[in-house]
C-alpha positions in Angstrom: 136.1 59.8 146.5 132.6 58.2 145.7 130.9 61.1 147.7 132.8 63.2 145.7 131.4 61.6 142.6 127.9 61.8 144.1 128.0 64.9 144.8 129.3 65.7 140.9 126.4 64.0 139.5 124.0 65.0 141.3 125.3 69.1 140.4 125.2 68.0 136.9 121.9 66.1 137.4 120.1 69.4 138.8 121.6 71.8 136.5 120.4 69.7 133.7 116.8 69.8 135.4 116.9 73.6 135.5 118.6 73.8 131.6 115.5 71.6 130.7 112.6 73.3 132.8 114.4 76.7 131.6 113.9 75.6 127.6 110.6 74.6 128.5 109.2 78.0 130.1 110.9 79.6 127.0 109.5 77.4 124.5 105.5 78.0 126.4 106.3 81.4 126.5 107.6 81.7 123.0 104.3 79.7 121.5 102.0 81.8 123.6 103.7 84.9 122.7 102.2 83.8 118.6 99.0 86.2 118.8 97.0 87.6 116.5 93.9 89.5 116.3 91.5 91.0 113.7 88.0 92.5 112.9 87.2 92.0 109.6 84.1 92.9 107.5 82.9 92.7 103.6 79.8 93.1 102.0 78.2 90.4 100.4 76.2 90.0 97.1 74.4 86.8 96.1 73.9 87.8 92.0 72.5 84.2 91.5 69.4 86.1 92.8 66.9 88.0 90.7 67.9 91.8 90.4 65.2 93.4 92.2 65.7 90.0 94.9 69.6 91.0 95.2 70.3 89.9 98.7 72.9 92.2 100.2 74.5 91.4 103.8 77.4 92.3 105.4 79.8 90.1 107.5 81.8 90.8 110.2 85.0 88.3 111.1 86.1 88.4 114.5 89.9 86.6 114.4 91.9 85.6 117.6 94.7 83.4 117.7 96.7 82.7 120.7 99.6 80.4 121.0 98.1 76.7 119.0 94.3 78.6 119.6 92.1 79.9 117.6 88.7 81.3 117.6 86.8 82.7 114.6 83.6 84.2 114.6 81.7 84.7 112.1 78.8 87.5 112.2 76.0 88.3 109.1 74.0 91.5 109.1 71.5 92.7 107.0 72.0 96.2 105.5 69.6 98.0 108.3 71.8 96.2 110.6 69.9 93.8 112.1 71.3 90.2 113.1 70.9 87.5 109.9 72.9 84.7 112.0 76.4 84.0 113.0 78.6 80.8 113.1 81.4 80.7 116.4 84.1 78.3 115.8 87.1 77.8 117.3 90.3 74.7 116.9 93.8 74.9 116.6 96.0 76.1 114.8 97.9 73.4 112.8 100.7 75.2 110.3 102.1 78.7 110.9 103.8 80.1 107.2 104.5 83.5 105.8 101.4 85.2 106.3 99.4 82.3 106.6 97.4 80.2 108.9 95.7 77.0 108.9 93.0 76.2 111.4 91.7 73.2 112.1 88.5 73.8 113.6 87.0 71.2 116.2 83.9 72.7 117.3 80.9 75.5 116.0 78.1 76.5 117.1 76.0 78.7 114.8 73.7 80.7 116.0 70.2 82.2 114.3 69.1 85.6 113.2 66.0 87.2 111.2 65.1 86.2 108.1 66.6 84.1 105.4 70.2 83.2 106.2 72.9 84.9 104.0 74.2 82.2 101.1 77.3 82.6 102.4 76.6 81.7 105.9 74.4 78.5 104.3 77.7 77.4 102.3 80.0 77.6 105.2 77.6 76.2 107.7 77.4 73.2 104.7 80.7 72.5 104.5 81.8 72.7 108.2 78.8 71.0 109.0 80.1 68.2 106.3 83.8 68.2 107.7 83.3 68.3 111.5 80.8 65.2 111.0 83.0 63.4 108.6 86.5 63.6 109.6 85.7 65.3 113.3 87.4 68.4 112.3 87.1 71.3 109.4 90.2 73.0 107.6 90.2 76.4 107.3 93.2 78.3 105.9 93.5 82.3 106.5 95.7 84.1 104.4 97.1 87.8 104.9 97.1 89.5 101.5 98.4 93.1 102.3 99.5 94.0 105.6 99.8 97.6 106.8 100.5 97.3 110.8 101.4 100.9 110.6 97.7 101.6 110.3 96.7 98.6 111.6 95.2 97.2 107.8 95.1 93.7 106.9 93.2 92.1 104.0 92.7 88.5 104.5 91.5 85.6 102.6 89.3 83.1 104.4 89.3 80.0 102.5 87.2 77.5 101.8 84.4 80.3 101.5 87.1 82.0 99.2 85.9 85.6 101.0 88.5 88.6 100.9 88.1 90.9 103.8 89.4 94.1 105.0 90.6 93.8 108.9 92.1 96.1 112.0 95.0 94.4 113.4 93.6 94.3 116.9 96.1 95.1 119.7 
């Protein structure tokens, strides 16, 4: 009789092992199935800037997130093309919502281009810089506007820059 209740808890023992392990693989699976991944651009203006001085850039925002991983690039051209600087950051993602993301970005590394940097790169290069070294981390929330996956179309708005960008879903 008491090998007979060995042997029953020791069933139940490893079928709760394989229950657990079995939520587990479907739980990893089901967080690093979360993906999402867009190329964004705009054009940028800074009117603060005499009119004949109106410095005009474009950026590019490369977008991947993966499971609790993100990675967000940001790239500045001027308008022959050429490289005015880019800032590479990448964190976790903290809250998923309804078309919206918020990022909590642990690390950057900006790189240099030609030139004068855009004002947009100097604000978000600012206030990252400010964040990362005060608190160790900077919040950024990504918002999804208008969503077309049928011809892979997003518009997306990066805050704190406030910047409104059209995207390609990436696949």
């Amino acid at each position: 009789m008491a090998k007979s209740r060995y042997w029953n808890w020791a069933v139940n023992l490893a079928l709760l092992l394989l229950l657990l392990i079995a939520v587990f693989k479907i739980n990893q699976l089901h967080q690093n199935s979360q993906q999402l991944m867009l190329n964004c651009s705009s054009e940028l203006y800074d009117r603060r800037l005499a009119q004949s001085e109106d410095a005009e850039h474009y950026l590019v925002v490369d977008l991947q997130i993966k499971g609790a991983n993100a990675v967000v690039n940001y790239r500045y051209f001027d308008l022959d093309g050429s490289a005015a600087g880019s800032i590479l950051m990448d964190g976790d993602v903290e809250r998923l919502a309804d078309k919206q993301y918020q990022v909590s970005i642990n690390h950057k590394q900006e790189l240099p281009g030609k030139g004068q940097y855009p004002a947009h790169l100097q604000y978000v290069s600012y206030i990252s810089n400010l964040n990362l070294n005060r608190d160790g981390n900077h919040l950024m929330s990504l918002e999804i506007l208008d969503v077309d996956a049928s011809k892979d179309y997003a518009v997306v708005r990066f805050q704190p820059s406030n910047t409104v960008c059209g995207c390609r879903l990436m696949h």
